[in-house]
N, C-alpha and C positions, 0 to 999 in steps of 0.2 A: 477750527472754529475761532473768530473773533469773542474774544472778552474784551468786552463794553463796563465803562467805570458808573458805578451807577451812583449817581447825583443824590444826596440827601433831598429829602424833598422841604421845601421851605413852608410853614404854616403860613395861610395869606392872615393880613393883619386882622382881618374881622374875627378869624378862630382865637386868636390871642386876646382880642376886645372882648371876647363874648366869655371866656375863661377868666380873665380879671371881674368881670361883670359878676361873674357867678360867686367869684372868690368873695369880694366883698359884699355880697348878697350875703351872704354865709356870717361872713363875721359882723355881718350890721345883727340878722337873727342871732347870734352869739350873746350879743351883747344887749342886746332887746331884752332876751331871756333872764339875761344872769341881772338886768336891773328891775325884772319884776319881781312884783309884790308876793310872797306866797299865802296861797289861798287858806291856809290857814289860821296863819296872822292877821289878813285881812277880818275874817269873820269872828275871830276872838277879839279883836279891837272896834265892832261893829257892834256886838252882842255888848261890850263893856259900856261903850256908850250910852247903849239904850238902858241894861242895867243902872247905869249910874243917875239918867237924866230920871228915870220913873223913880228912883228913892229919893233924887233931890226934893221933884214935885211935891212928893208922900212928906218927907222932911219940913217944906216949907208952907205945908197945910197941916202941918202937924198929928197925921194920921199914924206916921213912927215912931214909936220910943228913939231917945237917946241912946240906949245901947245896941237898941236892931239896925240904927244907920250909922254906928260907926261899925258895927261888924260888917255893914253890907259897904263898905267904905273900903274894907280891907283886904274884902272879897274881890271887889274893883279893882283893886292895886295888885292881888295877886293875877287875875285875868290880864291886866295891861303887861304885866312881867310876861308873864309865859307868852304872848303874842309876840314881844321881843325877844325871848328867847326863841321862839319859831323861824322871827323874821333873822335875826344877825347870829345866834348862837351856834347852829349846826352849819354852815354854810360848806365846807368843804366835805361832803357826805363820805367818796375815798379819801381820803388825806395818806398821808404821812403813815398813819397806824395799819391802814389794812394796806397790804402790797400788792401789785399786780400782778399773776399769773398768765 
C-alpha cells in the first residue's frame, strides 16, 4: 500500500477573519461590561437625589425644622457613600482572598 503524506490543511482567511471578529466582539462586551454602572448604585444615587431635592424644597418653604434637615442631610450623605461603596468598593468579587478550585 502507498502511504500518502497528508498535508495540514490551511484555514482560508475568512475562518481566521471571522475568529478575530468574534475575539474582539468578546472583549469589546468584556469591557462594556466591566464599565457599567451597577444597578445598584445607580438606584441608591437616584433615590438620594430625590431624597435630597424634596427636603431642600421642604427646607426652603420652611415646612422642616432645622434639626429634621440636617439629620435628613446626613441620611443623604450616608445613601450617597454606600452607592459608592456599591459602585468602586467590591469590584473584584473573587479576588485574591477566595481561591480557585
Amino acid at each position: 500500500m502507498s502511504q500518502k503524506k497528508y498535508k495540514k490543511r490551511k484555514h482560508s482567511a475568512t475562518v481566521t477573519a471571522k475568529r478575530q471578529a468574534e475575539q474582539e466582539r468578546i472583549a469589546d462586551e468584556k469591557d462594556r461590561a466591566r464599565k457599567r454602572m451597577d444597578p445598584t448604585a445607580r438606584t441608591l444615587l437616584l433615590l438620594d437625589l430625590v431624597f435630597l431635592a424634596i427636603i431642600s424644597l421642604l427646607d426652603m418653604n420652611q415646612m422642616v425644622s432645622a434639626p429634621v434637615s440636617a439629620i435628613s442631610s446626613i441620611v443623604g450623605l450616608i445613601l450617597l457613600f454606600a452607592a459608592l461603596w456599591f459602585q468602586f468598593g467590591k469590584k473584584n468579587k473573587s479576588g485574591p482572598s477566595s481561591p480557585k478550585l
